[in-house]
VEXPAKOL-696304 format. One record per residue (C-alpha): x, y, z. Coordinates in nm, 2 decimals, decimal comma. Last residue first. Layout:
% VEXPAKOL-696304
c1_c2_c3
X_Y_Z
...
***
This chain:
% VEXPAKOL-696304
c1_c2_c3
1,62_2,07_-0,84
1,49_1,89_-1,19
1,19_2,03_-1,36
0,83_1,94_-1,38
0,65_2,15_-1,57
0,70_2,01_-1,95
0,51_1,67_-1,82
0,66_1,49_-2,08
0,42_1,32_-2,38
0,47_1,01_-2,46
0,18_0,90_-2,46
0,11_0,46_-2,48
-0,04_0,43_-2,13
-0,39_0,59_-2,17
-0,54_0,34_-2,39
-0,36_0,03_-2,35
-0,28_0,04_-1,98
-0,70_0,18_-1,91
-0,75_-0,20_-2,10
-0,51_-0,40_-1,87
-0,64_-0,22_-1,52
-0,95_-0,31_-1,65
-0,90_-0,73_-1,72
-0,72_-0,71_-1,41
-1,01_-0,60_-1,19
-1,25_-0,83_-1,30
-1,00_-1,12_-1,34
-0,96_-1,06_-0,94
-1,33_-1,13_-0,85
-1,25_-1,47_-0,94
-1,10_-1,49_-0,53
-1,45_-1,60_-0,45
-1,39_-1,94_-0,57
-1,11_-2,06_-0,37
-1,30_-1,94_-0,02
-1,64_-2,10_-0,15
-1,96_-2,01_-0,23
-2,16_-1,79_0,04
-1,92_-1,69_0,32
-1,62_-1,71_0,07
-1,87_-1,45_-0,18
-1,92_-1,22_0,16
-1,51_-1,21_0,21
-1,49_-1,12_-0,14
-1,71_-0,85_-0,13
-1,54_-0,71_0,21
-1,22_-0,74_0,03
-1,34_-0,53_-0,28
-1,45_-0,24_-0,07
-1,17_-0,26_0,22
-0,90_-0,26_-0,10
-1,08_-0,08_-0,32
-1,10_0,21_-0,04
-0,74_0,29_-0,14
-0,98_0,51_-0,46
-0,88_0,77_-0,20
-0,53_0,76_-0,26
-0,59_0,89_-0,62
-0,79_1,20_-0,50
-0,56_1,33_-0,28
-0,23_1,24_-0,52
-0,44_1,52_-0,75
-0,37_1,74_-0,45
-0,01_1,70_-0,45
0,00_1,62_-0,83
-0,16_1,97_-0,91
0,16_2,16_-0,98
0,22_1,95_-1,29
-0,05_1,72_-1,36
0,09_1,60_-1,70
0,10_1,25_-1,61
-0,11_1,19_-1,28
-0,29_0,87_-1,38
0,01_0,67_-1,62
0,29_0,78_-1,30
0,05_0,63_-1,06
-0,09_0,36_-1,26
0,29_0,25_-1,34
0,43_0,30_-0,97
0,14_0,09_-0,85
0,12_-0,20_-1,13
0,55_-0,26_-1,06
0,55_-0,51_-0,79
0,19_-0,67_-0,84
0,35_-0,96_-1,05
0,62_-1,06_-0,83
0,37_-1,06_-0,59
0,15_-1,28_-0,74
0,40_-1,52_-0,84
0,48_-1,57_-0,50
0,11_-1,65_-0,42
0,14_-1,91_-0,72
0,42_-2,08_-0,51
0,14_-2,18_-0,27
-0,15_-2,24_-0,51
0,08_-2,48_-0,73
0,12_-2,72_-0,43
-0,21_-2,73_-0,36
-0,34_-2,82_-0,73
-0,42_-2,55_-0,96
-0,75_-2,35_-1,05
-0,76_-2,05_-0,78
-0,37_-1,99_-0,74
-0,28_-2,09_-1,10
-0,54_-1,94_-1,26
-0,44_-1,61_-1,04
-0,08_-1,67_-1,20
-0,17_-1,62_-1,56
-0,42_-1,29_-1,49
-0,11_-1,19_-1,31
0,13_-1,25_-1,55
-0,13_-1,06_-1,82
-0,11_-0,77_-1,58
0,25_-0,73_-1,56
0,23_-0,71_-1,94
0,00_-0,44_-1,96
0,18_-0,25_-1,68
0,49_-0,22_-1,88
0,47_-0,02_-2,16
0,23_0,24_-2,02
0,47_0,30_-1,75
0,75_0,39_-2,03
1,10_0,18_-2,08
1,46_0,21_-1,95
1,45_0,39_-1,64
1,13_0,17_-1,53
1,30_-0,15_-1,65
1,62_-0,04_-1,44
1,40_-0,02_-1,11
1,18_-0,35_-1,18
1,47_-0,57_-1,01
1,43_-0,34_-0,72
1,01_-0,35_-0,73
0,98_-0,73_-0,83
1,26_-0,82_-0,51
0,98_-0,61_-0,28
0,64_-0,78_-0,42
0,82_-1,14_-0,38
0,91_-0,99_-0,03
0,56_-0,92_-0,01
0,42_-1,21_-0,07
0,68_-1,43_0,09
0,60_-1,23_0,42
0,21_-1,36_0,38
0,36_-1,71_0,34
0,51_-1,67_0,73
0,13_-1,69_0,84
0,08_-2,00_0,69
0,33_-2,15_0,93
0,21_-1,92_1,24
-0,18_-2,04_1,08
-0,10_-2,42_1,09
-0,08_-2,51_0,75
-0,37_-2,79_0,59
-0,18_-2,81_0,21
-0,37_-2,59_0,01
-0,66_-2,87_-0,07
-0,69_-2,92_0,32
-0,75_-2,57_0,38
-0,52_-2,38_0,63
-0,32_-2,26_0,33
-0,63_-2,03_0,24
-0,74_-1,95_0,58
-0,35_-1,79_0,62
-0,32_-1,65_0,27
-0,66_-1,45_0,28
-0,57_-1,11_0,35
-0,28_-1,13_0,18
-0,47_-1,20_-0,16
-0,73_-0,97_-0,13
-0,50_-0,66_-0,08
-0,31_-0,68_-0,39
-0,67_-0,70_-0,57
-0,90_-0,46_-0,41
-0,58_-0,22_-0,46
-0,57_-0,24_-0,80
-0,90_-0,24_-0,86
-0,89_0,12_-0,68
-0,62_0,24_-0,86
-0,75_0,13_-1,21
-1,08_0,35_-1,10
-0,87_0,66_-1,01
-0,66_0,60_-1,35
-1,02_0,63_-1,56
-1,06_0,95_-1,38
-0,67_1,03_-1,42
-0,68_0,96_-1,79
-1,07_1,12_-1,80
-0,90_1,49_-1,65
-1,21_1,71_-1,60
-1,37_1,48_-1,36
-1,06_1,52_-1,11
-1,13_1,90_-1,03
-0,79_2,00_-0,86
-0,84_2,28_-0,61
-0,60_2,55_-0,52
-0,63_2,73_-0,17
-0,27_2,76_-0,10
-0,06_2,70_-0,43
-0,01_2,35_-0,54
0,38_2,29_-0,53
0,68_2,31_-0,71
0,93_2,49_-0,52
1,05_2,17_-0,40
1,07_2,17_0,00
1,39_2,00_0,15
1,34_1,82_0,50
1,50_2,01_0,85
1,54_1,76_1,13
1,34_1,87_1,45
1,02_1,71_1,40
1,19_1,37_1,33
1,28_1,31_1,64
0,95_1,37_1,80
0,82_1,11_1,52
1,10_0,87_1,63
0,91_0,87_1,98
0,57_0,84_1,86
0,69_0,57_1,62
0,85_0,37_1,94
0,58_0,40_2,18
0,33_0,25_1,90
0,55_-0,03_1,81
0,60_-0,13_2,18
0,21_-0,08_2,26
0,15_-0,28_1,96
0,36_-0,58_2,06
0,28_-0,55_2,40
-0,13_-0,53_2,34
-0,20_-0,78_2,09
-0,09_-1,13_2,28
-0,38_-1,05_2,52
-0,63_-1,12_2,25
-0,76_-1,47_2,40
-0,48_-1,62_2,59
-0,11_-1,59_2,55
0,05_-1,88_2,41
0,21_-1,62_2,10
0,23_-1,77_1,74
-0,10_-1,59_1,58
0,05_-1,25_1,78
0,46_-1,30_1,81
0,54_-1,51_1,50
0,31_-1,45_1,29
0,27_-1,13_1,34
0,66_-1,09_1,33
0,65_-1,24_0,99
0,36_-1,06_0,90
0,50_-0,73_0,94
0,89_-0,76_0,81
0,79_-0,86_0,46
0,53_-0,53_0,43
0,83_-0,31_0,63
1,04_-0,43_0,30
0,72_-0,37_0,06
0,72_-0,01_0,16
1,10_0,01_0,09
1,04_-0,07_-0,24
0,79_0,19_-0,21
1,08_0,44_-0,20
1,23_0,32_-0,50
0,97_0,23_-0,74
0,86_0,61_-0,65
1,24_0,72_-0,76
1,22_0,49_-1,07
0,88_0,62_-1,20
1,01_0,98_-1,19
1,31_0,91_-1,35
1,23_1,09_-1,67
1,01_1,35_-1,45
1,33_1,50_-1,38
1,45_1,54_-1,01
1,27_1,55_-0,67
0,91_1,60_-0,78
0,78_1,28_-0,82
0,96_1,17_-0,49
0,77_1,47_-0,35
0,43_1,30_-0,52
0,46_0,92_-0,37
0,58_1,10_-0,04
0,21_1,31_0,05
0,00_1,06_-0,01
0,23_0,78_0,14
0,29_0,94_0,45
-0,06_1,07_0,53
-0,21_0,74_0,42
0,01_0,57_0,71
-0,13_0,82_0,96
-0,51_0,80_0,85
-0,45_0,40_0,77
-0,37_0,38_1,14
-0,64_0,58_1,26
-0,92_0,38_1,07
-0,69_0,05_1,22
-0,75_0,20_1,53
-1,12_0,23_1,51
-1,19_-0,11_1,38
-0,99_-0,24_1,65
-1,22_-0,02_1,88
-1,49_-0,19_1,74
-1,44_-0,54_1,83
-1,40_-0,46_2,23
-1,21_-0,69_2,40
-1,19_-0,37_2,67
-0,73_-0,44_2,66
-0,74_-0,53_2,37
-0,89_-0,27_2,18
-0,70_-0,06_2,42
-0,38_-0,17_2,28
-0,51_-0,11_1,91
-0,55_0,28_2,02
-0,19_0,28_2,09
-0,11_0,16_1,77
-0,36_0,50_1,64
-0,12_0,69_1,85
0,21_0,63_1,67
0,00_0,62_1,28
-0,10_0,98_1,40
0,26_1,12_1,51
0,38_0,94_1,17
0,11_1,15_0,97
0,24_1,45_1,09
0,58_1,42_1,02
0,48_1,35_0,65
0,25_1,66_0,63
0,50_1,90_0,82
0,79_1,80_0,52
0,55_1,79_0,24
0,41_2,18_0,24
0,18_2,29_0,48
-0,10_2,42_0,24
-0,08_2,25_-0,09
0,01_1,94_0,07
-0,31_1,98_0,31
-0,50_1,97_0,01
-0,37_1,62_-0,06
-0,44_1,56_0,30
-0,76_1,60_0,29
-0,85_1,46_0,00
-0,78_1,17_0,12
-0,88_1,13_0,51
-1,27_1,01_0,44
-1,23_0,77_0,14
-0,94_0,70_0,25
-1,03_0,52_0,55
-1,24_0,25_0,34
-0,85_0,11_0,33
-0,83_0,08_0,70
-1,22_-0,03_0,85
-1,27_-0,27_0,54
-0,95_-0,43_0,62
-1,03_-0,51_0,96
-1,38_-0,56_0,84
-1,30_-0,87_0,68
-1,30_-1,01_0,96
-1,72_-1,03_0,96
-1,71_-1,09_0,58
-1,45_-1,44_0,67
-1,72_-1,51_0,92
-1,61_-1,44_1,34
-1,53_-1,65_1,57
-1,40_-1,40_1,85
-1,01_-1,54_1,89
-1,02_-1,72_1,50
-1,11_-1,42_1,32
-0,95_-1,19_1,51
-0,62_-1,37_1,44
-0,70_-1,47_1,07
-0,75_-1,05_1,05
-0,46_-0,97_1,25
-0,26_-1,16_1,05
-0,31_-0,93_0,71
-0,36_-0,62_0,92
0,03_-0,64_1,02
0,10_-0,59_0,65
-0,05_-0,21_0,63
0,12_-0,19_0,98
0,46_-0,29_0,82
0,41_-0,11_0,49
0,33_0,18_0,64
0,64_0,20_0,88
0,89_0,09_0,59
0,67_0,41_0,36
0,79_0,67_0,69
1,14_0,50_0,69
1,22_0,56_0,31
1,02_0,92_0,30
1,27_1,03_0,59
1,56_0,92_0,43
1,45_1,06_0,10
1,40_1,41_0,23
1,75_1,35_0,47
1,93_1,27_0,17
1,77_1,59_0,00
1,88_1,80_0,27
2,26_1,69_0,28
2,28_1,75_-0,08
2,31_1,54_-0,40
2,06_1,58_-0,63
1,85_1,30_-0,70
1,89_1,14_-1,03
1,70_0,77_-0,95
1,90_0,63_-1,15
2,28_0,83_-1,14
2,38_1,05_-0,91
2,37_1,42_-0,95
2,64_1,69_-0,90
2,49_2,06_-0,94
***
């Protein structure tokens, strides 16, 4: 069959639509994932709330894995990708409807419920695309086809604070009110593309879990020891969006008013986004295991930076920070799962659920800002670089293929 080169994805009308469909599902995540990191300044500021108080919001989305998971990585097993990613776009639809109501009662908990729905729906997508990417060609580009599609991720990531910013933390309604159109739109409008996209036809690889299969993480120390590098990982790529608007609001970092500071959380990600293209030919070209360790001594670099230097050095450090995150995800994925073969789907499961590092190590974070200082409490990330480095020097150097994945 005709193939393209990079990613090597056959070409055929059904696997364009497969990667379409991942493409616009991971844009949709990343832009609510994103939307969290103004909401929480927001919430904080309309009901005066401590930076371990907001950080709830966050607490509330990624804690959601550790419920929702597993789940779903079973549910790959059973249903197959296609159902499992049209479902979770229905879900992440409603649960922006749920936010409207939030704001409609002023009620602090229903937020806390929607965003749990929302990381249900968004975790669905994501769970169930990072492995059919994995499974859409050879193995050998494997790391390039996820880069891919979470590049796209990072481009709804960009989008989602910027419009926060813009129409929530920048808006002259009163009190919460500037909430409810702009998720009642967005809600509406991924309902309605959900309906759509329950009628187009998405290719199913024949490699899958078989009904009823379980995948017994404990048994397997690289994806045990991966599962704690994946939540560190997220603790630490979550942290610093989260607190880019109070940080920049400090007098040290320059006194921004939050729709200015707001607009830095976009640089974040699009720093992420231009690290995960540009990192596209490095993954073709070298292994997971060879790259992560040095994307993790940049970030140890630049996290000085952010927390030691001057104002002006904090702001592009947040840049830096991105650029430096960009290709930790596809390389812990690829490094964890290696050799899973027809247990990836559920395996994925399990991986996703260590997602509760970033509510986990966000609410800690938040409680040291409440204690010591905002600056200060962001140390935590050294913890979780200095493991992520060490599980990239022990389980990152096989080189070992996966002997059953195969191309299409």
């Amino acid at each position: 069959m005709q193939k393209v080169k990079g990613p090597e994805l056959v070409i055929s009308n059904a696997l364009r639509t497969a990667v379409g469909v991942v493409i616009f599902c991971f844009f949709l995540a990343g832009l609510v994932a994103s939307m969290n990191d103004t909401l929480n300044p927001f919430l904080k500021r309309t009901y005066g709330l401590g930076y371990a108080e907001a950080a709830l919001i966050q607490f509330s989305y990624y804690g959601a894995n550790l419920f929702f998971a597993i789940p779903i990585g079973w549910a790959l097993g059973l249903y197959g990708y296609g159902r499992v990613l049209r479902g979770g776009m229905f879900i992440l639809g409603v649960s922006c409807l749920i936010m409207v109501g939030g704001a409609m009662l002023n009620f602090f908990p229903l937020y806390l419920l929607a965003v749990a729905v929302m990381a249900m729906g968004a975790s669905t997508m994501t769970i169930s695309g990072n492995p059919y990417m994995s499974v859409l060609g050879s193995e050998k580009y494997a790391a390039a086809r996820i880069n891919l599609v979470n590049s796209f991720y990072t481009v709804g990531a960009t989008l989602g604070p910027f419009l926060g910013a813009r129409y929530i933390m920048g808006s002259s309604l009163p009190g919460a009110v500037p909430i409810q159109p702009f998720y009642l739109t967005l809600g509406l409008a991924v309902v309605v593309m959900a309906g759509i996209v329950a009628f187009i036809p998405l290719a199913e690889p024949t490699i899958q879990a078989e009904a009823g299969e379980r995948f017994v993480p404990w048994k397997n120390n690289r994806f045990l020891f991966g599962w704690v590098a994946w939540f560190l990982y997220v603790g630490a790529e979550v942290v610093i969006p989260t607190n880019i608007v109070n940080l920049l609001a400090s007098p040290e970092m320059g006194g921004l008013a939050p729709e200015a500071s707001g607009k830095w959380i976009s640089m974040y990600w699009a720093s992420m986004m231009v690290g995960r293209v540009v990192g596209i030919p490095l993954l073709n070209k070298y292994r997971p295991g060879q790259l992560l360790p040095l994307f993790v001594i940049a970030a140890i670099i630049v996290a000085a930076v952010l927390i030691f230097g001057p104002g002006a050095w904090g702001r592009w450090a947040i840049l830096g920070m991105g650029l430096s995150h960009s290709l930790m995800f596809s390389c812990i994925f690829l490094i964890a799962t290696k050799g899973l073969g027809k247990q990836t789907g559920p395996a994925t499961g399990w991986l996703f659920m260590a997602g509760t590092g970033g509510g986990l190590v966000t609410l800690l974070q938040g409680y040291l800002a409440d204690v010591f200082h905002l600056r200060a409490s962001l140390g935590i990330l050294f913890l979780s670089y200095v493991y992520i480095f060490l599980f990239s020097r022990i389980f990152g150097n096989s080189k070992k293929q996966n002997p059953e994945l195969h191309e299409i």
